[in-house]
C-alpha positions as a Markdown table, in Angstrom:
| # | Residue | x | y | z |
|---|---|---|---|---|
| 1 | Unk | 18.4 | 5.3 | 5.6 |
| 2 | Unk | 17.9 | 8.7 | 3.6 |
| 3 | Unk | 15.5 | 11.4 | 5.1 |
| 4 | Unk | 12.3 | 10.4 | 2.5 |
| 5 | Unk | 12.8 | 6.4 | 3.2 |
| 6 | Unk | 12.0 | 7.6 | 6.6 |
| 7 | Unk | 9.5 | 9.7 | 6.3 |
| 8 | Unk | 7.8 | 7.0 | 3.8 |
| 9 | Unk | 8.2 | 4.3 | 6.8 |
| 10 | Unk | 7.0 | 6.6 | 9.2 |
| 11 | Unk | 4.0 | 7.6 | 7.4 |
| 12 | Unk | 3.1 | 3.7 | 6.4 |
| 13 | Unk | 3.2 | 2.6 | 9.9 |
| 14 | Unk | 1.3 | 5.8 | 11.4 |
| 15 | Unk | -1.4 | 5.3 | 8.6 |
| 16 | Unk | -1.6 | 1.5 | 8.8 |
| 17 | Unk | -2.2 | 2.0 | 12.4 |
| 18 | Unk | -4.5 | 4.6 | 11.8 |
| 19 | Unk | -6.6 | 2.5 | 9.9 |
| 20 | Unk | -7.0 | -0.7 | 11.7 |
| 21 | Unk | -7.6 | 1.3 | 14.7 |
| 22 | Unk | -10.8 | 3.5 | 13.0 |
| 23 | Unk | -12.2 | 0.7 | 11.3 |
| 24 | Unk | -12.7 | -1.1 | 14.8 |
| 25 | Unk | -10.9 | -4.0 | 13.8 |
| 26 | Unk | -7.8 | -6.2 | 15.6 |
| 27 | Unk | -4.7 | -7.5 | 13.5 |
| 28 | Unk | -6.0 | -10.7 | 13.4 |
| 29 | Unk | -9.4 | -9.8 | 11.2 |
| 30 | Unk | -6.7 | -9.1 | 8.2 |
| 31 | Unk | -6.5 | -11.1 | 5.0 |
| 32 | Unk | -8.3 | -14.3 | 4.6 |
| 33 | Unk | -7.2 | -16.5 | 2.7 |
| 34 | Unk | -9.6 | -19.9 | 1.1 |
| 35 | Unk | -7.5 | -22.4 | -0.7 |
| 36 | Unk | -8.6 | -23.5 | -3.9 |
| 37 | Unk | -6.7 | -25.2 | -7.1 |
| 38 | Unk | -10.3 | -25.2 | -8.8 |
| 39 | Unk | -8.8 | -22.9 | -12.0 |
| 40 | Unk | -12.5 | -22.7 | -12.7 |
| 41 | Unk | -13.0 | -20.6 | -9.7 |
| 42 | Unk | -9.5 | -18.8 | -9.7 |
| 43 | Unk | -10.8 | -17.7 | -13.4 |
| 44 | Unk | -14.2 | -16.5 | -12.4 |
| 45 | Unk | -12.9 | -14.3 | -9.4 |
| 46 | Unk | -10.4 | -12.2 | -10.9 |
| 47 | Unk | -13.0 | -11.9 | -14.4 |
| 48 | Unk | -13.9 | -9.0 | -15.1 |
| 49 | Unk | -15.8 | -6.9 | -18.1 |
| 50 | Unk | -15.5 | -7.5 | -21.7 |
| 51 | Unk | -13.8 | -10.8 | -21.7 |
| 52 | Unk | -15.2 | -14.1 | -22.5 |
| 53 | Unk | -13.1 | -17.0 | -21.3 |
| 54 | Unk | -12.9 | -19.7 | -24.2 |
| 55 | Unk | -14.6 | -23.4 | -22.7 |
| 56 | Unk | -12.6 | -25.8 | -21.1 |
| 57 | Unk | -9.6 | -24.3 | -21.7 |
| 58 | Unk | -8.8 | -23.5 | -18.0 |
| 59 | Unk | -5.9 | -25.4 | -16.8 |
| 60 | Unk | -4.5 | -24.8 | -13.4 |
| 61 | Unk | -0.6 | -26.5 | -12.3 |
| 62 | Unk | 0.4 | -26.9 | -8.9 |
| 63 | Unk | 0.0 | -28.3 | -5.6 |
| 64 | Unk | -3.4 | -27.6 | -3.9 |
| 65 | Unk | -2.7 | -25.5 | -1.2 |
| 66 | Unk | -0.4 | -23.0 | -3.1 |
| 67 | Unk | -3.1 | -21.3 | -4.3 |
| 68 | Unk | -6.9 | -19.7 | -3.5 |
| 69 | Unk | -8.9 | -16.9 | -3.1 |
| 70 | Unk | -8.4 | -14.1 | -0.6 |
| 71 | Unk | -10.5 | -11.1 | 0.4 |
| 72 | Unk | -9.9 | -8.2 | 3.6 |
| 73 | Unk | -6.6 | -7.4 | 1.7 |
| 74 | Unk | -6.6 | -3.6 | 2.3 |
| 75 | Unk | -6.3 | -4.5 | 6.4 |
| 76 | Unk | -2.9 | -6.4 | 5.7 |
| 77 | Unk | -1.8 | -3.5 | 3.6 |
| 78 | Unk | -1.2 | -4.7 | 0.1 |
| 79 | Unk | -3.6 | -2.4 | -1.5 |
| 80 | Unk | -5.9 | -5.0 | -3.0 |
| 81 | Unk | -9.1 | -5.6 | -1.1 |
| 82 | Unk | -9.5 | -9.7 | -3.0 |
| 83 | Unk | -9.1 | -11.3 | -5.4 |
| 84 | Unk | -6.5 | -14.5 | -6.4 |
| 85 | Unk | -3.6 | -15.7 | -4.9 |
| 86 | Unk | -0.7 | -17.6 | -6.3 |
| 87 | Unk | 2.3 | -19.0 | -4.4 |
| 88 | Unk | 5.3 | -21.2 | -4.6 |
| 89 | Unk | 4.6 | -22.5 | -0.8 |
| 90 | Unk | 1.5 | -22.8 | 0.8 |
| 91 | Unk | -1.1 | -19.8 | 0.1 |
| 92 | Unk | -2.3 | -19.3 | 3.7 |
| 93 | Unk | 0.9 | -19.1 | 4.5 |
| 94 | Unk | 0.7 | -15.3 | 3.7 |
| 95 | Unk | -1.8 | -14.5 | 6.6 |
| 96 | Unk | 0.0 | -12.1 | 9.2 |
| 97 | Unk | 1.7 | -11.0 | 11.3 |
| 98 | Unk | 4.9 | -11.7 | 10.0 |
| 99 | Unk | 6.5 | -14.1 | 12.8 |
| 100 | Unk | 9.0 | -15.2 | 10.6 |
| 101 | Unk | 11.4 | -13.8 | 8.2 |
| 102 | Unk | 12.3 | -17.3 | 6.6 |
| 103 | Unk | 8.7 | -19.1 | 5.8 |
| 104 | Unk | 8.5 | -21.5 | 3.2 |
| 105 | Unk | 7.4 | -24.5 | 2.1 |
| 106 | Unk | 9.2 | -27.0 | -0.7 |
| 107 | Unk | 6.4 | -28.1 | -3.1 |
| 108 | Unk | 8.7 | -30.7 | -4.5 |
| 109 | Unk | 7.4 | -29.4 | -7.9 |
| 110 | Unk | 9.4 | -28.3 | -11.2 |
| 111 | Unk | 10.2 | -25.0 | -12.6 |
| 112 | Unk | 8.9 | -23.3 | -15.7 |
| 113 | Unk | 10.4 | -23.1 | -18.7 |
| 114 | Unk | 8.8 | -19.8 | -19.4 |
| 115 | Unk | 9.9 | -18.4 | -16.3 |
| 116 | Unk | 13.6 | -19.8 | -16.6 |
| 117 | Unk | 13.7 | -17.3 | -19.8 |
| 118 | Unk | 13.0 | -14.4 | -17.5 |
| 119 | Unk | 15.9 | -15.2 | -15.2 |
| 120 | Unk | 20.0 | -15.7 | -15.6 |
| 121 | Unk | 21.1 | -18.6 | -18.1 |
| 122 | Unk | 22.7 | -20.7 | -14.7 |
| 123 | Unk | 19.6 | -20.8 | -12.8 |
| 124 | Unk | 16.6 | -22.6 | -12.7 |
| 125 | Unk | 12.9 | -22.3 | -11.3 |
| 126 | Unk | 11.3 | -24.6 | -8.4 |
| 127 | Unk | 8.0 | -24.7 | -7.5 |
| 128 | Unk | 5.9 | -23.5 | -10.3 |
| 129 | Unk | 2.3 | -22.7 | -9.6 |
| 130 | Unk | 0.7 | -21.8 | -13.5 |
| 131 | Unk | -2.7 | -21.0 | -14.0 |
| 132 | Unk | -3.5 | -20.3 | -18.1 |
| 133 | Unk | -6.6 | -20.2 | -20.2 |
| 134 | Unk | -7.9 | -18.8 | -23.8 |
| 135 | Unk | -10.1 | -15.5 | -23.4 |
| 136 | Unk | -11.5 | -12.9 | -26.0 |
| 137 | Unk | -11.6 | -9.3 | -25.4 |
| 138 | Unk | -14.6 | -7.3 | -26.4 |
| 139 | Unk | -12.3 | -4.3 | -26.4 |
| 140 | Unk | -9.7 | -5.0 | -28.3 |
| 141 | Unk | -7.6 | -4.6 | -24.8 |
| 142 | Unk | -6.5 | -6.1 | -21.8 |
| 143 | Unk | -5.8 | -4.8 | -17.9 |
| 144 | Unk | -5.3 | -6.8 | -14.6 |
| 145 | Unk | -3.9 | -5.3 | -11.3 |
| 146 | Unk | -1.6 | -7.5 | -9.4 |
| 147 | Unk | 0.8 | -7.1 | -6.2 |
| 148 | Unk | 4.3 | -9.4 | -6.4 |
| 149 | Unk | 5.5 | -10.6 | -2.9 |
| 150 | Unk | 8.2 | -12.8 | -1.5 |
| 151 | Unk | 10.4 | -14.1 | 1.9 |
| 152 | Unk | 13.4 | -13.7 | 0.0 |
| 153 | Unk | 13.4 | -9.9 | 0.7 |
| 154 | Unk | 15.7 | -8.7 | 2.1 |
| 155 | Unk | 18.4 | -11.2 | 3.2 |
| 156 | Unk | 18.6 | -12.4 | -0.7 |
| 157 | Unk | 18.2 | -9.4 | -2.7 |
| 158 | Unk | 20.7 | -8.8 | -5.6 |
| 159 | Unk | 21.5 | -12.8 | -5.0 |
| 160 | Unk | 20.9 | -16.4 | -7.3 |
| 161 | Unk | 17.6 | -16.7 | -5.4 |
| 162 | Unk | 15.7 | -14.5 | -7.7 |
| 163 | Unk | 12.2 | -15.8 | -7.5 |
| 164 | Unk | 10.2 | -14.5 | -10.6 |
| 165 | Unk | 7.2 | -14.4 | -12.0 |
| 166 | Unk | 5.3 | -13.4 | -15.2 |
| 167 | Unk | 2.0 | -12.8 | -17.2 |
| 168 | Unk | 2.5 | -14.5 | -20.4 |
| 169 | Unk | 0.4 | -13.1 | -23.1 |
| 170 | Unk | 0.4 | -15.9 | -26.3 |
| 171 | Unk | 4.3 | -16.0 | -25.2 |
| 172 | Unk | 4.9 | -12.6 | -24.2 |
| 173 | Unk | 5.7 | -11.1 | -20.5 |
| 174 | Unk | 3.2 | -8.6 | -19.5 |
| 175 | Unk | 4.4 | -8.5 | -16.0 |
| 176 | Unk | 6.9 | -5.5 | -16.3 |
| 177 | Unk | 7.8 | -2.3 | -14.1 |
| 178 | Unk | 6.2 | 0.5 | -15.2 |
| 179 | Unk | 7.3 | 2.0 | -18.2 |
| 180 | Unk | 10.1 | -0.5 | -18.8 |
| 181 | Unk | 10.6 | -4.0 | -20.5 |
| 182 | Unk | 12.2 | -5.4 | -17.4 |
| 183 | Unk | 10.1 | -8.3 | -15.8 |
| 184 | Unk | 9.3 | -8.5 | -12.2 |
| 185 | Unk | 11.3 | -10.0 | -9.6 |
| 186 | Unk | 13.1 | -9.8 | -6.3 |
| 187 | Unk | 16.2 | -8.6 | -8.3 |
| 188 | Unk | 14.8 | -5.7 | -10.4 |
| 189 | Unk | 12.7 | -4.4 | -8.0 |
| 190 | Unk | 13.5 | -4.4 | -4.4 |
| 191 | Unk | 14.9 | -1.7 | -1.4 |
| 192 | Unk | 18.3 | -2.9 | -1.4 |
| 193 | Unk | 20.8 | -5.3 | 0.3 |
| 194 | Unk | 21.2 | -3.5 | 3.1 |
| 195 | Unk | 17.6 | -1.5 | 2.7 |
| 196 | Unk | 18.8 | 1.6 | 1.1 |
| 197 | Unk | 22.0 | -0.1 | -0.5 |
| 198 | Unk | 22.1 | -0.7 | -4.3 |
| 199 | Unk | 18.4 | -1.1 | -4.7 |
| 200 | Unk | 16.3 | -1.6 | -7.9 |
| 201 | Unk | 13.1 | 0.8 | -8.3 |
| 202 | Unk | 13.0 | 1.6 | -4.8 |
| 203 | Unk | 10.1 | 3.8 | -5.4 |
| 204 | Unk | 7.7 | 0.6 | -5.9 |
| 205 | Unk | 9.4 | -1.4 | -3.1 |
| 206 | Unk | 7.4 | -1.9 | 0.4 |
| 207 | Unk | 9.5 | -3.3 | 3.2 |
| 208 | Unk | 8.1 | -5.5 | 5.9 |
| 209 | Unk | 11.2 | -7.1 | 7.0 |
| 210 | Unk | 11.6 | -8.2 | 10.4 |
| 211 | Unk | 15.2 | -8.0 | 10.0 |
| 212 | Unk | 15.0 | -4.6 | 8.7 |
| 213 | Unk | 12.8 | -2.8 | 11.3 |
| 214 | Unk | 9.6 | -4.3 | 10.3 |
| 215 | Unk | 7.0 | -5.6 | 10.4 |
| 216 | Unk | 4.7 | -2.5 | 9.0 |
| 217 | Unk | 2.4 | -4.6 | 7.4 |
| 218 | Unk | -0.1 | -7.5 | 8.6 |
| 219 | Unk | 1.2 | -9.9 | 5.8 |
| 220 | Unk | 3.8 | -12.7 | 6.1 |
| 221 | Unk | 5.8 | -11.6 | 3.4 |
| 222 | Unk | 9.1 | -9.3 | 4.4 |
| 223 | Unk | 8.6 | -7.3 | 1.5 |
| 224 | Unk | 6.1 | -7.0 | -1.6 |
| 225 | Unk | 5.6 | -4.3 | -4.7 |
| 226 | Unk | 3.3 | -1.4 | -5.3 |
| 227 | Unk | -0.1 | -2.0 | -7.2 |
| 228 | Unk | 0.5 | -2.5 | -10.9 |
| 229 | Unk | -0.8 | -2.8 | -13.8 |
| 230 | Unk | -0.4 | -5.4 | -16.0 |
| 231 | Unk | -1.3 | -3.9 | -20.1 |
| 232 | Unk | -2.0 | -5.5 | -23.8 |
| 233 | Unk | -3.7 | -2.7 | -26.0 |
| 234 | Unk | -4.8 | -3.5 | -29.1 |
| 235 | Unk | -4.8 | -6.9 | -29.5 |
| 236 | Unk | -5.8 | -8.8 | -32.7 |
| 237 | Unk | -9.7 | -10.0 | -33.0 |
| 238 | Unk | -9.7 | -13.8 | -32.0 |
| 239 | Unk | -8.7 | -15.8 | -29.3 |
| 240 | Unk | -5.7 | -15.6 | -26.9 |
| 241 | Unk | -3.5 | -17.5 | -24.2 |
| 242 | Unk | -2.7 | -16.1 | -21.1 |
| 243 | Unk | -0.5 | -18.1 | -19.1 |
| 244 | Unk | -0.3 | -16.9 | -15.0 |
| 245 | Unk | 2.9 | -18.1 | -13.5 |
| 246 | Unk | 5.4 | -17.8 | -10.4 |
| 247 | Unk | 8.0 | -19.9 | -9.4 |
| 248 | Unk | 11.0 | -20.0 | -7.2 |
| 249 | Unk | 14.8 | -19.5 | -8.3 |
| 250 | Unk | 18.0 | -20.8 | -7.5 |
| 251 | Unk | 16.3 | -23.2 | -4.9 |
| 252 | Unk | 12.5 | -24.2 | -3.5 |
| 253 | Unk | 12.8 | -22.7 | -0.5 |
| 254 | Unk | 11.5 | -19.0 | 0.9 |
| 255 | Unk | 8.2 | -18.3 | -0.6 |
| 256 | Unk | 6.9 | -16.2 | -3.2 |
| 257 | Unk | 3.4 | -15.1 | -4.5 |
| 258 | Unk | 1.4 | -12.8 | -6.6 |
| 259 | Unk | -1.8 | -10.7 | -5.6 |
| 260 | Unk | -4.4 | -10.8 | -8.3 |
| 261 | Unk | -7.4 | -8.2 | -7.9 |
| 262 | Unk | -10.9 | -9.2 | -8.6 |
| 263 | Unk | -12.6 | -8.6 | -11.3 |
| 264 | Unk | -9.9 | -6.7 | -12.8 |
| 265 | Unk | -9.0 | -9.4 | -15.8 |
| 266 | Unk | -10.6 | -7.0 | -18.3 |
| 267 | Unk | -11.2 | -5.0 | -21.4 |
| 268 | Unk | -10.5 | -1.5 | -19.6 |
| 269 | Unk | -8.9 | -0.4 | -17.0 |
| 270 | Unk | -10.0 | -1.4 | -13.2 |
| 271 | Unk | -10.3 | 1.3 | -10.5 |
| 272 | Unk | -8.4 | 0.6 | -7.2 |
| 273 | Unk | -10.5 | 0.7 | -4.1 |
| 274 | Unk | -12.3 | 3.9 | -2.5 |
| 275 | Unk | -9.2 | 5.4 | -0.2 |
| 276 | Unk | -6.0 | 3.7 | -2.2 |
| 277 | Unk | -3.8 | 3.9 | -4.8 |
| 278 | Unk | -4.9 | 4.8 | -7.8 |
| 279 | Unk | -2.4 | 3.7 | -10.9 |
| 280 | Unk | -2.3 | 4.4 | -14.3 |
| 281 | Unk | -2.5 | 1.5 | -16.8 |
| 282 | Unk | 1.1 | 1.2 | -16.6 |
| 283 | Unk | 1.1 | 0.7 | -13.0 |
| 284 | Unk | 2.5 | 3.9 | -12.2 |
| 285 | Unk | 1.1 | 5.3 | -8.6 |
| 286 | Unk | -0.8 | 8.9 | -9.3 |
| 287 | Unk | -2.7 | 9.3 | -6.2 |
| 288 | Unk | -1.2 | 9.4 | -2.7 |
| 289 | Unk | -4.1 | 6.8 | -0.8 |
| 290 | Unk | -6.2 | 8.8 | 1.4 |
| 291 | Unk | -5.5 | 9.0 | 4.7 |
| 292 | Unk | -1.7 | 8.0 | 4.0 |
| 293 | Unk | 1.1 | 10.9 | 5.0 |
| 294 | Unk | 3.3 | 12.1 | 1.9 |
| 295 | Unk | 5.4 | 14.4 | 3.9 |
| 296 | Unk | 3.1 | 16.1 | 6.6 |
| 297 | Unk | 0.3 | 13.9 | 7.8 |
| 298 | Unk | -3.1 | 15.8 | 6.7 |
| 299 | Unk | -4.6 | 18.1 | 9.3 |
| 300 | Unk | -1.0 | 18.1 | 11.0 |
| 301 | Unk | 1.0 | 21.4 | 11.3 |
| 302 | Unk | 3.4 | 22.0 | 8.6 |
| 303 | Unk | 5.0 | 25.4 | 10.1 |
| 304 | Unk | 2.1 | 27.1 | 11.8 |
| 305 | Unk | -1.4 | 25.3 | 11.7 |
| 306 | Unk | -3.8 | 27.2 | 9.7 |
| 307 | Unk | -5.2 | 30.3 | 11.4 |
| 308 | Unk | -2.8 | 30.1 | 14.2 |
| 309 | Unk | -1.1 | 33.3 | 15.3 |
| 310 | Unk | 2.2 | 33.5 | 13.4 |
| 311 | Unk | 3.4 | 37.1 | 14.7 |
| 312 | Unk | 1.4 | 39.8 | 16.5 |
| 313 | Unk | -1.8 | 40.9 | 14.8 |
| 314 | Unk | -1.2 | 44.5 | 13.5 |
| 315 | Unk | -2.1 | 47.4 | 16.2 |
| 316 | Unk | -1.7 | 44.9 | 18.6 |
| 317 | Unk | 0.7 | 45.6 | 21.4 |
| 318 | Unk | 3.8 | 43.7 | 21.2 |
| 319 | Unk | 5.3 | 45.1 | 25.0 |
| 320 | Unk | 3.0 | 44.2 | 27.5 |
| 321 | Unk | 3.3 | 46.8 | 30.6 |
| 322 | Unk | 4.2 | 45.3 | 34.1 |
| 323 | Unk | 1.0 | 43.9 | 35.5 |
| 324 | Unk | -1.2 | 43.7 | 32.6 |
| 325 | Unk | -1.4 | 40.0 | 31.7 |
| 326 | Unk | -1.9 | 39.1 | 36.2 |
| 327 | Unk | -4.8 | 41.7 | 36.1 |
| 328 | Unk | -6.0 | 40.5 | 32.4 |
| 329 | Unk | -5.8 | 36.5 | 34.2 |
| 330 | Unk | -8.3 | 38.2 | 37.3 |
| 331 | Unk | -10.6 | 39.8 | 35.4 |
| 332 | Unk | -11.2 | 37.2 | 32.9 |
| 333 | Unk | -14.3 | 35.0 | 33.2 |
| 334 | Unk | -13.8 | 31.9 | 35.1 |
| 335 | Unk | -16.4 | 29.8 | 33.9 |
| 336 | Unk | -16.4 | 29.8 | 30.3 |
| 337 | Unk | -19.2 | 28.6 | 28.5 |
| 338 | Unk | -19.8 | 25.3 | 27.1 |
| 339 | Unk | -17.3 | 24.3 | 23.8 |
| 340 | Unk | -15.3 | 27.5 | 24.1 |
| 341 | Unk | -11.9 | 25.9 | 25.2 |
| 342 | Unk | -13.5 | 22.6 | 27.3 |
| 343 | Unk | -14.4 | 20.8 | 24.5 |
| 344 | Unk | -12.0 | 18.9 | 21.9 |
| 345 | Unk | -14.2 | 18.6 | 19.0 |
| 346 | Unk | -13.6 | 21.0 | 16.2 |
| 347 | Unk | -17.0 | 21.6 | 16.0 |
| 348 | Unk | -16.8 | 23.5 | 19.3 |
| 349 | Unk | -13.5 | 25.3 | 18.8 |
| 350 | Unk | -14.1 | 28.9 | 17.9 |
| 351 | Unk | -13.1 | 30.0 | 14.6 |
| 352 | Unk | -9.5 | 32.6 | 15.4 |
| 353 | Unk | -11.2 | 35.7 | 15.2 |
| 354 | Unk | -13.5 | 35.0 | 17.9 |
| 355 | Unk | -10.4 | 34.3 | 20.4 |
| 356 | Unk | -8.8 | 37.2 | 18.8 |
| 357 | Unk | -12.1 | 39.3 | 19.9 |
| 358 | Unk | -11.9 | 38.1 | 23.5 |
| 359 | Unk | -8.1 | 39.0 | 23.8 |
| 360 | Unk | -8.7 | 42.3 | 22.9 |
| 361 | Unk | -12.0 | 42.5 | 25.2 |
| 362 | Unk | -9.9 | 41.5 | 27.9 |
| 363 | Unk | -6.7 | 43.5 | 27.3 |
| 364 | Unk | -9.0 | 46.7 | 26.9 |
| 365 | Unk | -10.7 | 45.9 | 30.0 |
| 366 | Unk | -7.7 | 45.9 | 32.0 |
| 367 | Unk | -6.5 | 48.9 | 30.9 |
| 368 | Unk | -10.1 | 50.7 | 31.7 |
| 369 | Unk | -9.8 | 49.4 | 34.8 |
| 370 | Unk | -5.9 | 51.1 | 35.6 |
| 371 | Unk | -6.8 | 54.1 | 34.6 |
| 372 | Unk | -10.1 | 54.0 | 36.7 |
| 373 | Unk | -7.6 | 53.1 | 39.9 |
| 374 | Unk | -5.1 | 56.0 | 38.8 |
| 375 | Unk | -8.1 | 58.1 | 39.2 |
């Protein structure tokens, strides 16, 4: 593990603690998931402004339980508070901790023949969960922020079992890594195989494997991506197909799912919750999520802490004669008032130059006072 994948851990566990901790809240308050296959309702929560869905052309494929609605997702860490959720197993399935680095749940469904496209000509998809409709856009554009998570990190990255899945725009994948035409999946983006160890866009990787030193996150999934953004500008006047899909590769079993934020299906761009990420439309992280450490946690000591003595003031003595500092301890008060050094809250801790002020009070005093007894 390099010195940044470290600090990057250390800083997502210390901040993920840190939050559940000031929001009063236990582990088990985290993600909530509702079932649902109802595409009417799947549609309506992640609609947002400027698009007008075209009637009774919602049509939702897959099992019942695969899919639903989901809200307290900032708690288990994915960086989307609720919206949609789409799986290849069984959507509540995702609630954490993660007890289990192999979960899953065989559908007994087909594959996609969109999604085959997207992966290597000798495999095939399993468990397809698709939800697609017709919409207009008032704009002329088209944004929706989504998370991609799966069980098959870590154990089977770089492998056959390359669970994918894709945004399908009248045909065309909109589900790709920032700034790329690469789609997303457990191949292209992912920590490695052992985590740090040919990876793909590490940089948009978040590891919650078991196996790997995790959990760090109060999700089931051993692994899932950054918050992107999924982008169409300028589209044609008219209506168009947008087809929602995710399916397992190589085999049905470990499961896989996509995040889908609320109300972010829309004609401009949909800002990220007060306190996370925010992205750009390509999905590109810009902000650092307040509260989280980049390198130093905020507030902490980089070198010195801010107004800290870092040498010796000027004209200060640097050699302190024989005796000095025991009678400077005696004559010193003994009872200091109220929020001088008794009390922990910053409001109460002096500002430096008022400590500075007292040392040299003190230190003067104490020399008066040899020179009196030499006297």
């Amino acid at each position: 593990m390099t010195i940044s994948q470290f600090i990057k851990k250390l800083s997502t566990t210390f901040a993920g603690t840190a939050f559940v901790a000031l929001s009063g809240v236990t582990a088990a308050q985290a993600i909530s998931i509702t079932p649902t296959s109802n595409g009417n309702d799947l549609v309506n929560e992640i609609l947002g402004s400027g698009i007008t869905i075209a009637p009774d052309s919602i049509n939702y494929t897959g099992t019942g339980g695969a899919s639903g609605i989901f809200t307290d997702g900032l708690l288990s860490g994915i960086g989307i508070d609720s919206g949609i959720i789409l799986t290849t197993g069984t959507a509540t399935d995702a609630k954490g901790p993660n007890s289990s680095d192999k979960k899953t749940t065989d559908n007994k469904l087909p594959g996609d023949s969109d999604l085959d496209g997207l992966i290597l000509e000798e495999q095939t998809t399993f468990d397809a969960t698709i939800l697609e409709f017709d919409f207009e856009s008032e704009g002329g554009d088209l944004y929706f922020n989504y998370v991609f998570a799966s069980e098959e990190y870590v154990e089977w990255t770089n492998s056959k079992f390359n669970d994918v899945f894709g945004f399908f725009l009248n045909g065309t994948n909109i589900a790709l890594i920032p700034g790329t035409s690469t789609p997303v999946a457990i191949n292209t983006v992912n920590g490695g195989k052992p985590l740090g160890t040919d990876a793909s866009n590490p940089e948009f990787f978040n590891n919650n494997d078991p196996s790997e030193g995790g959990p760090f996150f109060d999700i089931e999934y051993d692994g899932f991506t950054n918050l992107f953004t999924a982008q169409a500008l300028g589209l044609s006047a008219g209506t168009h197909h947008i087809r929602l899909a995710i399916a397992d590769a190589g085999d049905a079993f470990l499961d896989s799912a996509v995040f889908i934020q609320a109300n972010s299906f829309s004609d401009m761009p949909t800002n990220t919750p007060t306190g996370m990420p925010t992205d750009t439309p390509t999905g590109m992280l810009t902000d650092t999520p307040t509260g989280m450490l980049t390198d130093t946690p905020t507030g902490m000591a980089t070198d010195t802490p801010t107004g800290m003595l870092t040498d010796t003031p000027t004209g200060m003595a640097t050699d302190m004669p024989t005796g000095i500092l025991t009678d400077m301890a005696t004559d010193m008060p003994t009872d200091m008032p109220t929020g001088i050094l008794g009390s922990q809250s910053p409001e109460d801790v002096p500002e430096p130059s008022v400590l500075i002020g007292l040392f040299i009070v003190g230190f003067a005093g104490s020399l008066l006072k040899r020179k009196i007894n030499k006297v």
